[in-house]
C-alpha positions in Angstrom: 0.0 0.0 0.0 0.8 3.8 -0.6 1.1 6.6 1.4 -2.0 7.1 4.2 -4.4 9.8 4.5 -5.1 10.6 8.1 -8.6 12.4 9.1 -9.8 12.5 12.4 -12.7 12.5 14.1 -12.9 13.6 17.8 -15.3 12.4 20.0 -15.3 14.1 23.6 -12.8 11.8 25.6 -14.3 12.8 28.8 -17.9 11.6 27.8 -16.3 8.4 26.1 -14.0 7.5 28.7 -17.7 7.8 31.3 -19.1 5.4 28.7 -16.3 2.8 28.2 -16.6 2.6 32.2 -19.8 2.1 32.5 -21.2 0.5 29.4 -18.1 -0.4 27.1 -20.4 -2.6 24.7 -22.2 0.9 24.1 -19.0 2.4 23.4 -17.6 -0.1 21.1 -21.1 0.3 19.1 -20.8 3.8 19.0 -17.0 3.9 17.2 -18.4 1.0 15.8 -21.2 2.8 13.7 -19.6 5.9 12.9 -16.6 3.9 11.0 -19.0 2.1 9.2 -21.4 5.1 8.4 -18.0 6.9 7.2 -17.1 3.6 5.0 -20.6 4.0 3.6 -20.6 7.6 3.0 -16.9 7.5 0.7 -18.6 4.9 -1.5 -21.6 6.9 -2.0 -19.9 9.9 -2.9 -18.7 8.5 -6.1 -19.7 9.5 -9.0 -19.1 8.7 -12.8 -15.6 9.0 -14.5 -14.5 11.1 -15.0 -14.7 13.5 -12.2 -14.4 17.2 -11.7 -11.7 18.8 -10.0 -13.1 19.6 -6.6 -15.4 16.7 -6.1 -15.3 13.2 -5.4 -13.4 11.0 -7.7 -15.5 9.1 -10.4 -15.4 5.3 -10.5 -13.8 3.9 -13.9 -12.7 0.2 -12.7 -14.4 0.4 -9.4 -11.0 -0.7 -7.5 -10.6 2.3 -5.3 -14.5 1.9 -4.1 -14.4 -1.4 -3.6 -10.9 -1.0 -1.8 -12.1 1.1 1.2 -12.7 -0.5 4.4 -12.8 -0.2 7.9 -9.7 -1.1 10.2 -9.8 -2.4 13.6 -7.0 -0.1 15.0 -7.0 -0.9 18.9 -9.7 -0.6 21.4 -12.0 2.1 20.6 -10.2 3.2 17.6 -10.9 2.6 13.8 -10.1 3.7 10.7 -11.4 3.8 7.5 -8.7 3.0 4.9 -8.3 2.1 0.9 -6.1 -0.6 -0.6 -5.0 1.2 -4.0 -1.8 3.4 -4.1 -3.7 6.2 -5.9 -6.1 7.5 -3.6 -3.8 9.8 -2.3 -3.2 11.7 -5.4 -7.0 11.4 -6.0 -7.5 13.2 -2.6 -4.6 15.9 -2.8 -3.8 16.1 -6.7 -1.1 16.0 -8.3 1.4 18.7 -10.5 -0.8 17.8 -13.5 -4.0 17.0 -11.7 -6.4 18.7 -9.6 -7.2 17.1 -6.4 -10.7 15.0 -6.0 -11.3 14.8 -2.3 -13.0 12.1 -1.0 -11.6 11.3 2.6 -11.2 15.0 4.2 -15.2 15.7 3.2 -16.3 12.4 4.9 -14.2 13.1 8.1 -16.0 16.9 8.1 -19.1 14.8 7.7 -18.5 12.3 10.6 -17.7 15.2 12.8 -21.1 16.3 12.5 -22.4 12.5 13.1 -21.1 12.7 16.3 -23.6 14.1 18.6 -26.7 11.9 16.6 -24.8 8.6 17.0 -24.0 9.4 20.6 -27.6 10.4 21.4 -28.5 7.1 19.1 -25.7 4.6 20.5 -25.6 6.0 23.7 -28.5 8.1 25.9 
């Protein structure tokens, strides 16, 4: 594999460490969901090929879609990675292409999942 592109999402720690204590199968749903909601979102945001500098990359063979996945990383910590070295150039360009993000605008849109999924997972 390629070079990794690394987006976060913060969830309060204070609020998820009161969780893991008290109901750590709650917790493990709640990172649980959001990875797979974020896997979900990436391959929905495809489009057709080709794409148009600025938006999501368009799917020609399909490999970079079917590629992304979510990652076990540790306890309480996932990622949401692709198996093709391209992606990154698809996400920050290159000198003769412009970029088509696709992980940075799901990680924006994860961050604003947080508070639903905990209210869902969680309260």
């Amino acid at each position: 594999m390629g070079a990794a592109i690394t987006a976060n999402v913060r969830i309060n720690s204070a609020k998820l460490k009161d969780i893991i204590r008290t109901s750590p199968q709650k917790a493990a749903n709640l990172i649980d969901a959001l990875a797979f909601e974020g896997e979900g979102y990436l391959k929905r945001s495809f489009g057709t090929s080709p794409s148009a500098a600025g938006e999501p990359p368009g799917v020609n063979t399909g490999a970079l879609r079917a590629s992304i996945h979510v990652e076990n990383l540790g306890q309480f910590r996932r990622g949401i990675a692709t198996g093709v070295d391209y992606a990154i150039h698809l996400e920050f360009g290159t000198t003769k292409m412009a970029a088509r993000p696709f992980m940075v605008p799901m990680s924006i849109y994860l961050q604003r999942q947080v508070e639903p999924f905990w209210r869902r997972f969680v309260e």
